[in-house]
ZAMITOR-272368 format. One record per atom (N, C-alpha, C): residue in one letter; atom name; x, y, z. Coordinates in nm, 2 decimals. Layout:
% ZAMITOR-272368
  residuo  atomo    east   north      up
        A     CA       X       Y       Z
...
END
This chain:
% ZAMITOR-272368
  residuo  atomo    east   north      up
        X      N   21.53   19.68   21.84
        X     CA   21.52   19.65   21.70
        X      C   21.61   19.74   21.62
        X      N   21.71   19.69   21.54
        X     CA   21.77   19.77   21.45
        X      C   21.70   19.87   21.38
        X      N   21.75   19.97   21.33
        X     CA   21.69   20.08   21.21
        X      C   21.66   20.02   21.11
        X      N   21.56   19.98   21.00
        X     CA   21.58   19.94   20.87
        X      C   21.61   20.04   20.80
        X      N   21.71   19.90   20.68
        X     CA   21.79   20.03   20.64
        X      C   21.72   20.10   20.52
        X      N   21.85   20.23   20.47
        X     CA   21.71   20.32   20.40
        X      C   21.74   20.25   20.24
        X      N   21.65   20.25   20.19
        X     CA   21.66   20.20   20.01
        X      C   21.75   20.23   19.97
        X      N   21.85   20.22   19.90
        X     CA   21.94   20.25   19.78
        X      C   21.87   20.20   19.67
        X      N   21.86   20.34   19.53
        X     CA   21.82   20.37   19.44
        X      C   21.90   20.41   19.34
        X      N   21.90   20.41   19.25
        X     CA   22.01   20.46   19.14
        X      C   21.91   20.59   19.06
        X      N   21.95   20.69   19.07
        X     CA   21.93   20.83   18.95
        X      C   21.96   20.84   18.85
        X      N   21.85   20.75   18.73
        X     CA   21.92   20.79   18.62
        X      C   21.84   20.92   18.53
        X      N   21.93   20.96   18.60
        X     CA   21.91   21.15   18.51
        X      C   21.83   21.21   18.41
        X      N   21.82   21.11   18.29
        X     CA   21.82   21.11   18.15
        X      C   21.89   21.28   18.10
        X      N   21.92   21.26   17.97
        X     CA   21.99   21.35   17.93
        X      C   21.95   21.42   17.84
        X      N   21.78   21.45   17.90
        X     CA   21.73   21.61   17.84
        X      C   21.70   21.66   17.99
        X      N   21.74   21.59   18.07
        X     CA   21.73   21.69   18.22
        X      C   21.92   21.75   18.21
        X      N   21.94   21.65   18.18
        X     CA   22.08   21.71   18.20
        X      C   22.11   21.80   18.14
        X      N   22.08   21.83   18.01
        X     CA   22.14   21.92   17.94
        X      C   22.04   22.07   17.93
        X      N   21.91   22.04   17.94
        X     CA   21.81   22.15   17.93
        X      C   21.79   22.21   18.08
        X      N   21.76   22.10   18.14
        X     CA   21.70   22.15   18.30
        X      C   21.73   22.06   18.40
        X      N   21.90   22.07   18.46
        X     CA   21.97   22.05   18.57
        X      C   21.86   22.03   18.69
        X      N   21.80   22.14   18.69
        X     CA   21.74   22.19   18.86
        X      C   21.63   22.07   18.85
        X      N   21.58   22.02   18.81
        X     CA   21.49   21.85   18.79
        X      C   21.58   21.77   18.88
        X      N   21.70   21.76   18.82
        X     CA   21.76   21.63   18.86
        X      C   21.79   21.65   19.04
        X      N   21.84   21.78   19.04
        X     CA   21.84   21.81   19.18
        X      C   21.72   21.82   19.24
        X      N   21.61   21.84   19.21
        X     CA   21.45   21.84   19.29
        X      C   21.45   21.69   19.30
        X      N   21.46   21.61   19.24
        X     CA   21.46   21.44   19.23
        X      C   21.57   21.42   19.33
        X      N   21.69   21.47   19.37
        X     CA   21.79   21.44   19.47
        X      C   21.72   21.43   19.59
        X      N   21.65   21.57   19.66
        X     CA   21.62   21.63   19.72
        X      C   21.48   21.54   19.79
        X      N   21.40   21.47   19.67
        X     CA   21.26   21.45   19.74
        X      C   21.28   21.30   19.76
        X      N   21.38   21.25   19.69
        X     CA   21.41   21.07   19.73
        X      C   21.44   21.08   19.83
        X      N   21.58   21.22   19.89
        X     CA   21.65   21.12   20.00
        X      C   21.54   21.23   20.18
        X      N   21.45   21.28   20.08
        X     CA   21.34   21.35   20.15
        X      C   21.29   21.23   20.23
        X      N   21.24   21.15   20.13
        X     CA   21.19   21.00   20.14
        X      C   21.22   20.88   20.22
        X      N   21.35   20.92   20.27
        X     CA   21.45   20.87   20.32
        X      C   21.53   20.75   20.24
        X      N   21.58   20.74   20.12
        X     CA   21.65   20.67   20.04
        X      C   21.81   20.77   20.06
        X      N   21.87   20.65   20.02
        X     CA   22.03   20.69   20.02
        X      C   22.01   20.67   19.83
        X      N   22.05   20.75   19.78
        X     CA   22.05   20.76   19.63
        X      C   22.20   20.84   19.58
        X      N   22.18   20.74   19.46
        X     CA   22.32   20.73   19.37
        X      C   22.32   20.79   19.24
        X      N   22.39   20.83   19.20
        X     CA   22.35   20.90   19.03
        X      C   22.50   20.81   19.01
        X      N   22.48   20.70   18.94
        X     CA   22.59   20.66   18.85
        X      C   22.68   20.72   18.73
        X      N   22.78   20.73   18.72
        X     CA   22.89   20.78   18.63
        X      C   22.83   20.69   18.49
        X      N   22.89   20.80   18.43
        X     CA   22.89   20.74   18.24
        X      C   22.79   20.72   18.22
        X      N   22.66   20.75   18.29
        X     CA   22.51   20.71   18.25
        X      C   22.51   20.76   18.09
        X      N   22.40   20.74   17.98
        X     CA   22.41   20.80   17.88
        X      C   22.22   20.82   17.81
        X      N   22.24   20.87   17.72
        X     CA   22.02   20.85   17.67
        X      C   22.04   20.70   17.70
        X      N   21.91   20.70   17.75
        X     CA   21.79   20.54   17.75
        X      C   21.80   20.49   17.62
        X      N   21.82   20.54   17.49
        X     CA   21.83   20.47   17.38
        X      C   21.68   20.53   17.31
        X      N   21.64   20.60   17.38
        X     CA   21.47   20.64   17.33
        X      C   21.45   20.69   17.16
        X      N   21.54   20.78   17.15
        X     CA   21.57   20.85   17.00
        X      C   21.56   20.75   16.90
        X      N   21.68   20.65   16.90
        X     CA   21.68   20.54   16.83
        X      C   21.56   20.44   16.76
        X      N   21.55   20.40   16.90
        X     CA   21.39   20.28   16.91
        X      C   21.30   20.37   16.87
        X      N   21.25   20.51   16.86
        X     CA   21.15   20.58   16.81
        X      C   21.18   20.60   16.65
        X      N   21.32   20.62   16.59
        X     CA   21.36   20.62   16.49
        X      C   21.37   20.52   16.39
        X      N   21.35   20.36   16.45
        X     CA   21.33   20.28   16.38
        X      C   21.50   20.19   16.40
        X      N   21.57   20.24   16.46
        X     CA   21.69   20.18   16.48
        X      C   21.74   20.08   16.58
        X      N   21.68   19.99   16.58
        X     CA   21.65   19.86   16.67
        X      C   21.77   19.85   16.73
        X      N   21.87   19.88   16.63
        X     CA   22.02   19.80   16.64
        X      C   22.12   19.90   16.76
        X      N   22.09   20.01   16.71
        X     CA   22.16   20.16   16.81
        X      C   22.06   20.11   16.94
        X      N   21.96   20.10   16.93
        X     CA   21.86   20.09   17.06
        X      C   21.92   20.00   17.15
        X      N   21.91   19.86   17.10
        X     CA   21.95   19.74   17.17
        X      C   22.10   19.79   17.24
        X      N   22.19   19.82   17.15
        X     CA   22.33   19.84   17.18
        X      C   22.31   19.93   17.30
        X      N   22.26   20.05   17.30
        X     CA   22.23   20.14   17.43
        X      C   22.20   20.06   17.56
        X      N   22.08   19.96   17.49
        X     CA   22.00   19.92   17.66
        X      C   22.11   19.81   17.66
        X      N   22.19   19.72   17.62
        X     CA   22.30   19.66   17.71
        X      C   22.41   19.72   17.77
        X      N   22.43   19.84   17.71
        X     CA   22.51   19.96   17.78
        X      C   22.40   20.01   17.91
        X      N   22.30   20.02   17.85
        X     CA   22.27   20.10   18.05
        X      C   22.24   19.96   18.14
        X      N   22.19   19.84   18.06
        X     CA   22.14   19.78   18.16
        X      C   22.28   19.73   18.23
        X      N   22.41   19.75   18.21
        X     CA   22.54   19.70   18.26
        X      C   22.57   19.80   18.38
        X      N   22.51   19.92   18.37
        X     CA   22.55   19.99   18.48
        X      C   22.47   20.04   18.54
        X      N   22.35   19.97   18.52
        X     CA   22.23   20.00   18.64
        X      C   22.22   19.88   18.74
        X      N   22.28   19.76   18.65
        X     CA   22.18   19.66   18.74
        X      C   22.26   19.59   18.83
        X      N   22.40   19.66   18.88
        X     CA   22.40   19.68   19.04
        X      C   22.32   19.72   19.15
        X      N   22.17   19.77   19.08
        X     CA   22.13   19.86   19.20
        X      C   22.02   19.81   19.28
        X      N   21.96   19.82   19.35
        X     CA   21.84   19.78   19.41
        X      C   21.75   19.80   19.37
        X      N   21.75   19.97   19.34
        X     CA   21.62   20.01   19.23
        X      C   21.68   20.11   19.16
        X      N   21.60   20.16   19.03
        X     CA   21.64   20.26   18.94
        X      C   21.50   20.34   18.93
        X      N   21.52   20.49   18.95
        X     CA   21.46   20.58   18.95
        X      C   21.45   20.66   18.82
        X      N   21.35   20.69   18.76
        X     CA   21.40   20.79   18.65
        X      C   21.28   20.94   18.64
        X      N   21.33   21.02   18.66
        X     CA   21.25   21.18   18.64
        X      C   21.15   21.17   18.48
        X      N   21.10   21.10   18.41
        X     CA   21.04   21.08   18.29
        X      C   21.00   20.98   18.22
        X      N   20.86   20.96   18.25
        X     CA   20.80   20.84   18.21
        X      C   20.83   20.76   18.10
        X      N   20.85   20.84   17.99
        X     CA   20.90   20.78   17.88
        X      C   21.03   20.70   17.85
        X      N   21.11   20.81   17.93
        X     CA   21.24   20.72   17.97
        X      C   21.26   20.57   18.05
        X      N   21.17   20.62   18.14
        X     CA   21.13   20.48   18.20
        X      C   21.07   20.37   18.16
        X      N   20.94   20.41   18.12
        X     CA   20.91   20.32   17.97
        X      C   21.01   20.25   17.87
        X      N   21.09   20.35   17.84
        X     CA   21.19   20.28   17.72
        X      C   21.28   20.17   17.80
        X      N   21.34   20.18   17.91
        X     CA   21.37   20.04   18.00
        X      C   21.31   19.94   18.12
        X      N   21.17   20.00   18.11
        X     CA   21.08   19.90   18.20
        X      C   21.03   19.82   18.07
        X      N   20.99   19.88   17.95
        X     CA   20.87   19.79   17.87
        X      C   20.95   19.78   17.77
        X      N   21.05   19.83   17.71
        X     CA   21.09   19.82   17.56
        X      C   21.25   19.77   17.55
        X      N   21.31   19.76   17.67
        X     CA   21.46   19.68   17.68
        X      C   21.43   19.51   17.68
        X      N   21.33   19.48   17.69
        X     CA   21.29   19.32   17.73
        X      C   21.26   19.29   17.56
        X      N   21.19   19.38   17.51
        X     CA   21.16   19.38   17.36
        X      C   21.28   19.37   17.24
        X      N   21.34   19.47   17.31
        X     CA   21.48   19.47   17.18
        X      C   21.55   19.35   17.19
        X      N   21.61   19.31   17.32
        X     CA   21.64   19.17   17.34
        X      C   21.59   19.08   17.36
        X      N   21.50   19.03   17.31
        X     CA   21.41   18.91   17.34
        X      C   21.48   18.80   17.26
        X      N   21.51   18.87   17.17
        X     CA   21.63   18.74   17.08
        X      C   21.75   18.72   17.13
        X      N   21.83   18.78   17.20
        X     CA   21.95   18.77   17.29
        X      C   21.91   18.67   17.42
        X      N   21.95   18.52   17.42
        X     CA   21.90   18.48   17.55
        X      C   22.05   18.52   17.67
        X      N   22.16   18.59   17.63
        X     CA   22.24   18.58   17.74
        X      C   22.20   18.74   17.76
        X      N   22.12   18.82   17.71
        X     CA   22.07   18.96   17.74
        X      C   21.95   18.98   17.82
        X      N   21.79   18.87   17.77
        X     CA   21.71   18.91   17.75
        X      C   21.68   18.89   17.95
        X      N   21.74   18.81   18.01
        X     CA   21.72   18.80   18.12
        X      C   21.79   18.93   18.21
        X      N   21.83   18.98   18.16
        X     CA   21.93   19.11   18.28
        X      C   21.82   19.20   18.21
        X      N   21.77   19.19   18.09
        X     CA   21.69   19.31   18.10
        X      C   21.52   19.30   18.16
        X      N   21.49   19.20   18.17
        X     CA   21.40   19.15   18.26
        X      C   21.40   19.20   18.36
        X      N   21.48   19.14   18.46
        X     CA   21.54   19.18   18.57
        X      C   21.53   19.36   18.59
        X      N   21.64   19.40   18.55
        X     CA   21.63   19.56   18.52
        X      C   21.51   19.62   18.49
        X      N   21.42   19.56   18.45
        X     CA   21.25   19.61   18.38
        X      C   21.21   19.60   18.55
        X      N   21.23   19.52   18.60
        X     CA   21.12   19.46   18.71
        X      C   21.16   19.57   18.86
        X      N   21.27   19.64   18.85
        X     CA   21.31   19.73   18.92
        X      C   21.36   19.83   18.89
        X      N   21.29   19.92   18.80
        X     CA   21.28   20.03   18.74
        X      C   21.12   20.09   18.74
        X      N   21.19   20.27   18.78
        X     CA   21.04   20.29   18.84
        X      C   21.01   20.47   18.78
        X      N   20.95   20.52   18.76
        X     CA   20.92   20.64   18.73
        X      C   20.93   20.73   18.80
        X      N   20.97   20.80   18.87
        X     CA   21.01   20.87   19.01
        X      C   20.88   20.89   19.11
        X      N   20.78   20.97   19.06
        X     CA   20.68   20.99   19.07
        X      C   20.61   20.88   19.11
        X      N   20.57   20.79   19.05
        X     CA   20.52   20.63   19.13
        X      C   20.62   20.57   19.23
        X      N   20.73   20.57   19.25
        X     CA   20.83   20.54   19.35
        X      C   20.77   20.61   19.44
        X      N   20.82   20.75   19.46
        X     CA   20.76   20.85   19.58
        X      C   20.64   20.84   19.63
        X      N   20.56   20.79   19.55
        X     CA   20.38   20.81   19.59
        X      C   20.35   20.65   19.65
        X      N   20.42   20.53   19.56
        X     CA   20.38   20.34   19.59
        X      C   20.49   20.29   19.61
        X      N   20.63   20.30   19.67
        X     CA   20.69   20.21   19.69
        X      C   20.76   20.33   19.82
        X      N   20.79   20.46   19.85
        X     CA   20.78   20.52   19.93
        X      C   20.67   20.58   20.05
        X      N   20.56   20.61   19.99
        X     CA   20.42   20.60   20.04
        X      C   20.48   20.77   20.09
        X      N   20.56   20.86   20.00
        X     CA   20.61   20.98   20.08
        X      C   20.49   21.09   20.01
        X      N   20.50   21.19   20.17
        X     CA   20.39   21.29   20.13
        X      C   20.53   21.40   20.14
        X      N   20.50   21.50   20.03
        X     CA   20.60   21.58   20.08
        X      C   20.51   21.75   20.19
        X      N   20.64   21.81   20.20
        X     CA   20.63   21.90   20.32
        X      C   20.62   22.05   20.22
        X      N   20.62   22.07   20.12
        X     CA   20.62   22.20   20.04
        X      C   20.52   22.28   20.08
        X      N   20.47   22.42   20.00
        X     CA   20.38   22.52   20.02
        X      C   20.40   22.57   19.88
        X      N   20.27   22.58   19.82
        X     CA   20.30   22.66   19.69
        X      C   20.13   22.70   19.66
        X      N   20.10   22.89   19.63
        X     CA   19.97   22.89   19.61
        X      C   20.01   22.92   19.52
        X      N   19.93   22.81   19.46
        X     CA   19.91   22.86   19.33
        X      C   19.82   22.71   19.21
        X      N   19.72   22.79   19.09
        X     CA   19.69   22.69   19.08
        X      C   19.76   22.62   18.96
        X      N   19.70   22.47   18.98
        X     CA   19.78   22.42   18.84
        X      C   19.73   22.32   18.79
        X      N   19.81   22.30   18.65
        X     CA   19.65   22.21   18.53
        X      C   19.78   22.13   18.54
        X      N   19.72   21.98   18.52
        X     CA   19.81   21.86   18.51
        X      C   19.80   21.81   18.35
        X      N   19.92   21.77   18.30
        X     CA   19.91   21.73   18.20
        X      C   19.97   21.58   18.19
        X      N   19.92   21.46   18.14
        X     CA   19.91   21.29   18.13
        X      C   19.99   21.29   18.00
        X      N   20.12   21.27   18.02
        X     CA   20.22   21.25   17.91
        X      C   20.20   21.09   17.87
        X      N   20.21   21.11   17.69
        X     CA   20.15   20.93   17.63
        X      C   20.22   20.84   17.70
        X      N   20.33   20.83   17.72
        X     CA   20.43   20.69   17.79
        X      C   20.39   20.69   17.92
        X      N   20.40   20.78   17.99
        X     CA   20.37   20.76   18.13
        X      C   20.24   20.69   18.16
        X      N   20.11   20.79   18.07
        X     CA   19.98   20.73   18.06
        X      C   19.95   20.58   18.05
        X      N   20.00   20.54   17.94
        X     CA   19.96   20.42   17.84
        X      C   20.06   20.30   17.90
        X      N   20.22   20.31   17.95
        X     CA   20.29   20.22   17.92
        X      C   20.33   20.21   18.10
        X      N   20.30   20.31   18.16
        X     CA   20.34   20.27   18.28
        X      C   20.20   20.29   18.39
        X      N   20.11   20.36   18.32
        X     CA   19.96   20.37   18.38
        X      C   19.99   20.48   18.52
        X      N   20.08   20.59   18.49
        X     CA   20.08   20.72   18.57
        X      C   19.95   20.80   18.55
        X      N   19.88   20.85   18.65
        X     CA   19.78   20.89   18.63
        X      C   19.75   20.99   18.75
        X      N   19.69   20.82   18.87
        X     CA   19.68   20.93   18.99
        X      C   19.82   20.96   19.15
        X      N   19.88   20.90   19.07
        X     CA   19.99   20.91   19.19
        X      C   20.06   21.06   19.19
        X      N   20.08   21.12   19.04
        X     CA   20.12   21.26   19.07
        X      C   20.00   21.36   19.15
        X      N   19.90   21.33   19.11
        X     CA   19.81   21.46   19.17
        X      C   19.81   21.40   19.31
        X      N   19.80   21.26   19.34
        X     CA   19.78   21.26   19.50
        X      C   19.92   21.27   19.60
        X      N   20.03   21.34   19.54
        X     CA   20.13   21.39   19.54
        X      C   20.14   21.57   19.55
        X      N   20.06   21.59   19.47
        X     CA   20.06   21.76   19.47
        X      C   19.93   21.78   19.57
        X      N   19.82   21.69   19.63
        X     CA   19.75   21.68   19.70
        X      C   19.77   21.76   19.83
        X      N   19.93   21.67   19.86
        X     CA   19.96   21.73   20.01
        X      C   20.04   21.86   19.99
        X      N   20.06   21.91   19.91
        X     CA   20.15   22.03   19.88
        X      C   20.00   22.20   19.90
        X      N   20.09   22.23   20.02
        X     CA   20.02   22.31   20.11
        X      C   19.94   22.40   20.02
        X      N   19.83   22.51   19.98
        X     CA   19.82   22.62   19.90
        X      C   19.79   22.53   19.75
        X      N   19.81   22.43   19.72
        X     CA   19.78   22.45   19.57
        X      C   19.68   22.40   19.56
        X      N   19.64   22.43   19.45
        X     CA   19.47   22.38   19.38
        X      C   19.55   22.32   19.30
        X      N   19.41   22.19   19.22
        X     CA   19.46   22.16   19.09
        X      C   19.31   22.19   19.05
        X      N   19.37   22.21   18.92
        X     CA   19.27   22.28   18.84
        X      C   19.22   22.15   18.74
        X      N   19.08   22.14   18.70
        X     CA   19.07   22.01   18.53
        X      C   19.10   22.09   18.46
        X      N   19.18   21.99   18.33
        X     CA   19.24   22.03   18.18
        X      C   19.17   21.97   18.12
        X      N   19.06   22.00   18.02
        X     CA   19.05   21.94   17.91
        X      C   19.13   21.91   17.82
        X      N   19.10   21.79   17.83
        X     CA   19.19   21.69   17.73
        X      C   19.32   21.62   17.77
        X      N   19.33   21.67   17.93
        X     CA   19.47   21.63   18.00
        X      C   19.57   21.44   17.95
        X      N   19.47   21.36   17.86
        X     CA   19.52   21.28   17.86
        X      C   19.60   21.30   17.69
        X      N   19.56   21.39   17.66
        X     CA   19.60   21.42   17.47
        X      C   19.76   21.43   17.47
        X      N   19.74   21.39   17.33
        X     CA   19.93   21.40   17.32
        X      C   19.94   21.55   17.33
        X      N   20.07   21.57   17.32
        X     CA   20.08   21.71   17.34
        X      C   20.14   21.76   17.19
        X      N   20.18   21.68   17.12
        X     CA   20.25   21.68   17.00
        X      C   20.40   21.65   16.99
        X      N   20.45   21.65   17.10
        X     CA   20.60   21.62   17.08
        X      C   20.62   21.52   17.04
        X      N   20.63   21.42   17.09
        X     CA   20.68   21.27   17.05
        X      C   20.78   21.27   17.00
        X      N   20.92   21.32   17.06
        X     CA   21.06   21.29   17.07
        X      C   21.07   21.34   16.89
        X      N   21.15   21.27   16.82
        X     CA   21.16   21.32   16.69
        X      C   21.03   21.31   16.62
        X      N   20.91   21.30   16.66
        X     CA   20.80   21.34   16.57
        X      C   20.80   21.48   16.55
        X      N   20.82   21.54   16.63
        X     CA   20.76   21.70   16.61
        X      C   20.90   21.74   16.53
        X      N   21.02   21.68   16.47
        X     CA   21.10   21.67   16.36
        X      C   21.07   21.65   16.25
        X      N   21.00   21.57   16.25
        X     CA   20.99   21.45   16.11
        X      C   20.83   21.52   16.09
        X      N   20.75   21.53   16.16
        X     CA   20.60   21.66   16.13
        X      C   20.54   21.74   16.21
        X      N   20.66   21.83   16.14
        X     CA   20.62   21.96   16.24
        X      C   20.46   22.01   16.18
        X      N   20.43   22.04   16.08
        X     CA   20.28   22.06   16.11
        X      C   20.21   22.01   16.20
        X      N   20.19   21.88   16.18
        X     CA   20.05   21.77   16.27
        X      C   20.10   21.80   16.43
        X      N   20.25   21.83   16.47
        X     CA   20.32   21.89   16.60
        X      C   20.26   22.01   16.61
        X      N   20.27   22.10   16.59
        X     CA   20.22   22.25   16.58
        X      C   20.09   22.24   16.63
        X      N   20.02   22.16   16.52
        X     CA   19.86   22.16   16.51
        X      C   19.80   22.11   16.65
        X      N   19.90   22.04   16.75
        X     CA   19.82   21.95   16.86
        X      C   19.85   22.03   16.90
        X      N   20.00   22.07   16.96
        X     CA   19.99   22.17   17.08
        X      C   19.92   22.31   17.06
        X      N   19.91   22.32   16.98
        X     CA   19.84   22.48   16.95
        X      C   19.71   22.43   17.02
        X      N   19.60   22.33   16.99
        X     CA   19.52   22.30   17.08
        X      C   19.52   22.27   17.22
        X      N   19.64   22.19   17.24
        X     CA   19.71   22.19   17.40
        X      C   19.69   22.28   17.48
        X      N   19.81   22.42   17.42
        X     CA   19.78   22.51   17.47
        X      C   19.67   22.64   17.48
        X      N   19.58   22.61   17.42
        X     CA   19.44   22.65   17.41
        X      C   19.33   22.61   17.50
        X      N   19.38   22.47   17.55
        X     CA   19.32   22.39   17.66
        X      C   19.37   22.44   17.81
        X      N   19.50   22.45   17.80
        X     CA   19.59   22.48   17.92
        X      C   19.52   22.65   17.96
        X      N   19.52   22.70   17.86
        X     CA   19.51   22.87   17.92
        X      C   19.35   22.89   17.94
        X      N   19.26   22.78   17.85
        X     CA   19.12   22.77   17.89
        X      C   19.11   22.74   18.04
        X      N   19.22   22.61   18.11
        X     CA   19.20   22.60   18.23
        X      C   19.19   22.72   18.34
        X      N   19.30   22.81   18.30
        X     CA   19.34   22.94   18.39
        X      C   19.40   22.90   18.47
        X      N   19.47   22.79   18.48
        X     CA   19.62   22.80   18.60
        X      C   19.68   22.88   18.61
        X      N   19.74   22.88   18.72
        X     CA   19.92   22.96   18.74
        X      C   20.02   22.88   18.64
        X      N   20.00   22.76   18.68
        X     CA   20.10   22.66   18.65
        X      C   20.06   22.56   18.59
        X      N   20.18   22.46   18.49
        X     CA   20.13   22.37   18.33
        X      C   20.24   22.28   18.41
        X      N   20.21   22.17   18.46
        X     CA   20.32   22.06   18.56
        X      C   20.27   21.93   18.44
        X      N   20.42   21.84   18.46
        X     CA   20.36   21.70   18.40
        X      C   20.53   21.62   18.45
        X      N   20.54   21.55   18.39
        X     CA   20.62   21.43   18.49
        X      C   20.73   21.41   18.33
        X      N   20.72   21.49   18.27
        X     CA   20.81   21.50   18.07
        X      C   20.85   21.58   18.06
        X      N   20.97   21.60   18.09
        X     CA   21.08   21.75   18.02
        X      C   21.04   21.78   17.90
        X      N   21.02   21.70   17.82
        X     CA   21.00   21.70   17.66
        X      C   20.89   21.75   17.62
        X      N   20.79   21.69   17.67
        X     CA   20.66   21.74   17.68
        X      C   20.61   21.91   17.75
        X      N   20.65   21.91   17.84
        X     CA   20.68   22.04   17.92
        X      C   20.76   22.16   17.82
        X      N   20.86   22.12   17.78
        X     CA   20.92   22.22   17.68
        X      C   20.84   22.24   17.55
        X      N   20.79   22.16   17.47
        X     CA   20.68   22.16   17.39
        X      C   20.57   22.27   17.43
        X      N   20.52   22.24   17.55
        X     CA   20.40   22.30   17.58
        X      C   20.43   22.48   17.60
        X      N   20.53   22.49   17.69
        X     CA   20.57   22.58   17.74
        X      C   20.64   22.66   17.63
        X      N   20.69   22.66   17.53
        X     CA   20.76   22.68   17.40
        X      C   20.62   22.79   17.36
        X      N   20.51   22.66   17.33
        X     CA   20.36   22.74   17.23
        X      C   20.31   22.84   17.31
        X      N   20.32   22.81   17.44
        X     CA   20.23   22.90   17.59
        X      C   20.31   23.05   17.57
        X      N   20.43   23.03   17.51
        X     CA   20.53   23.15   17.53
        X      C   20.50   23.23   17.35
        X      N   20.47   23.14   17.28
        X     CA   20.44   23.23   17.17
        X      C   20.33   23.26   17.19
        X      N   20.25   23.23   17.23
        X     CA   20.06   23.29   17.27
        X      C   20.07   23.37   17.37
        X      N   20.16   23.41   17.41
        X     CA   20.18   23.51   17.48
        X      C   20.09   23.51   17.62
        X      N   20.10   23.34   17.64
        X     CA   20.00   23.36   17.78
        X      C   20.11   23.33   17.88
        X      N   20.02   23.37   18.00
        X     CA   20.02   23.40   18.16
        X      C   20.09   23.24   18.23
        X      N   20.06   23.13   18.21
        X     CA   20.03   22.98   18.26
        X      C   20.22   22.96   18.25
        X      N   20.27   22.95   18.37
        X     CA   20.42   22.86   18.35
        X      C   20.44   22.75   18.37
        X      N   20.57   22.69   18.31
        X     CA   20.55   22.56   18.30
        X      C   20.67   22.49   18.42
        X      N   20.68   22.43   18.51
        X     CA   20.73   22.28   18.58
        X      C   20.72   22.18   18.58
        X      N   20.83   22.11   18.62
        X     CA   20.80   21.95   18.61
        X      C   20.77   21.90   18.75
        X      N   20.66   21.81   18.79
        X     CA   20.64   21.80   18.91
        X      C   20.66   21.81   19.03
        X      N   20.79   21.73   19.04
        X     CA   20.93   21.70   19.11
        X      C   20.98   21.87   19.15
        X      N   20.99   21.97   19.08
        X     CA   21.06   22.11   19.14
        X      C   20.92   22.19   19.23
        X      N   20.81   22.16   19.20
        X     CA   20.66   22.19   19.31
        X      C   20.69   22.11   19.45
        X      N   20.66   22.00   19.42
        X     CA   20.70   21.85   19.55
        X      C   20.84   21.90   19.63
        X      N   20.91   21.91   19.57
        X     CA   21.04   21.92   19.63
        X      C   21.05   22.11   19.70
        X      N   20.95   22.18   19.62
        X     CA   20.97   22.31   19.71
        X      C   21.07   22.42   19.64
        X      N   21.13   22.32   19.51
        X     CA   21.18   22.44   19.44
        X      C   21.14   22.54   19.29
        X      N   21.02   22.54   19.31
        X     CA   20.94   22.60   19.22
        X      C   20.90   22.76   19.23
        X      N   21.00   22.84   19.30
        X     CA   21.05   22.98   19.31
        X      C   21.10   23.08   19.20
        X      N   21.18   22.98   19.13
        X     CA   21.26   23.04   19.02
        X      C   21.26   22.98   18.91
        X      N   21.30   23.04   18.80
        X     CA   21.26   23.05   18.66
        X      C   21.19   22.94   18.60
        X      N   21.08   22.93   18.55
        X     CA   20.96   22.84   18.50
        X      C   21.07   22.80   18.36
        X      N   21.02   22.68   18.34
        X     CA   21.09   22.59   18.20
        X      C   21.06   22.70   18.07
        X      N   21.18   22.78   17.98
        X     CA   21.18   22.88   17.90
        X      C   21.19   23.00   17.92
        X      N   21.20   23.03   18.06
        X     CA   21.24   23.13   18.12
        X      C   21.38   23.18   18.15
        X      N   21.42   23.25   18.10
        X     CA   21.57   23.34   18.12
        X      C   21.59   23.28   18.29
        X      N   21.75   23.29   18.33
        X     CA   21.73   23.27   18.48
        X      C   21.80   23.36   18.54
END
């Protein structure tokens, strides 16, 4: 019997990994084709359009998701490092174009094979990874991933098989954390005011480590953790799983 062959997947990056924290996108290289997928990072990728559609700008939004959905939906599947981003083209590209009938079907389509990295690796790869990391750590349930794609237990039963680590309970692990892309722009008080509790929760846990599956979220958290002058560092899943969670925690000098 032939080999079946291995998945082809598409990487779409998003572009607050790109620009803030590279080493994500490469931990996400590393644990797909771990997984045994042959995986692609397409050229010209650009933002999911998330900014916009959160800003109220239907029109920049829409124009984005026919721009990505044209250069994703060659692929078999599309992978993305951030629930939210994935959210914005599993649940919210079908929405902008619902009035477009020569659009609203390619974004359908594109919705139905688009996946959160994290749920790919755990339910459509069934992969355990091979890491070692002692150390403990409090998980945090970012709103989009939570609510819009129902991420929950697939990361912990993911850091499950990862040799040495505990996971620790967070109170309140499902709470916003206050970011919310240009919210914590437009009110920074009521922003301040959550994560300051956040992070009051997080260092109550006593981890080593503050992991969640949201650059955005992550940098939020990790930002207040660093003015409170606590001990707790911060990663994004994907660099634990993948085994490269050695060097410099998100806000750390490198």
């Amino acid at each position: 019997m032939p080999p079946s062959p291995r998945p082809s997947v598409a990487l779409f990056v998003t572009c607050l990994v790109d620009a803030m924290r590279p080493r994500i996108g490469f931990a996400a290289l590393a644990a797909l084709e771990d997984a045994g997928c042959e995986v692609v990072v397409p050229a010209e990728q650009t933002c999911c359009g998330q900014p916009a559609l959160n800003s109220g700008d239907a029109a920049a939004a829409a124009a984005i998701a026919r721009q990505t959905i044209a250069l994703l939906e060659p692929y078999e599947a599309v992978v993305v490092p951030s629930g939210s981003c994935a959210a914005t083209i599993a649940c919210h590209y079908p929405e902008l174009l619902a009035n477009d009938p020569a659009w609203l079907p390619r974004a359908q389509a594109l919705a139905s094979r688009t996946y959160e990295i994290l749920t790919y690796l755990d339910q459509v790869c069934d992969w355990r990874p091979s890491a070692a990391l002692d150390a403990s750590v409090a998980y945090h349930d970012s709103c989009s991933g939570l609510r819009e794609l129902g991420i929950k237990q697939q990361p912990r039963r993911l850091l499950s098989h990862v040799k040495g680590l505990r996971q620790v309970p967070l109170a309140g692990a499902e709470t916003c954390c206050g970011f919310g892309g240009t919210f914590c722009v437009k009110y920074p008080s009521i922003s301040n005011a959550i994560v300051e509790e956040k992070a009051a929760a997080i260092e109550a846990s006593g981890a080593d480590l503050l992991l969640s599956g949201d650059l955005g979220c992550l940098m939020n958290m990790a930002g207040k953790l660093h003015r409170r002058g606590a001990s707790t560092r911060a990663f994004h899943t994907l660099e634990v799983l993948a085994g490269v969670a050695d060097g410099p925690a998100i806000g750390e000098a490198p």
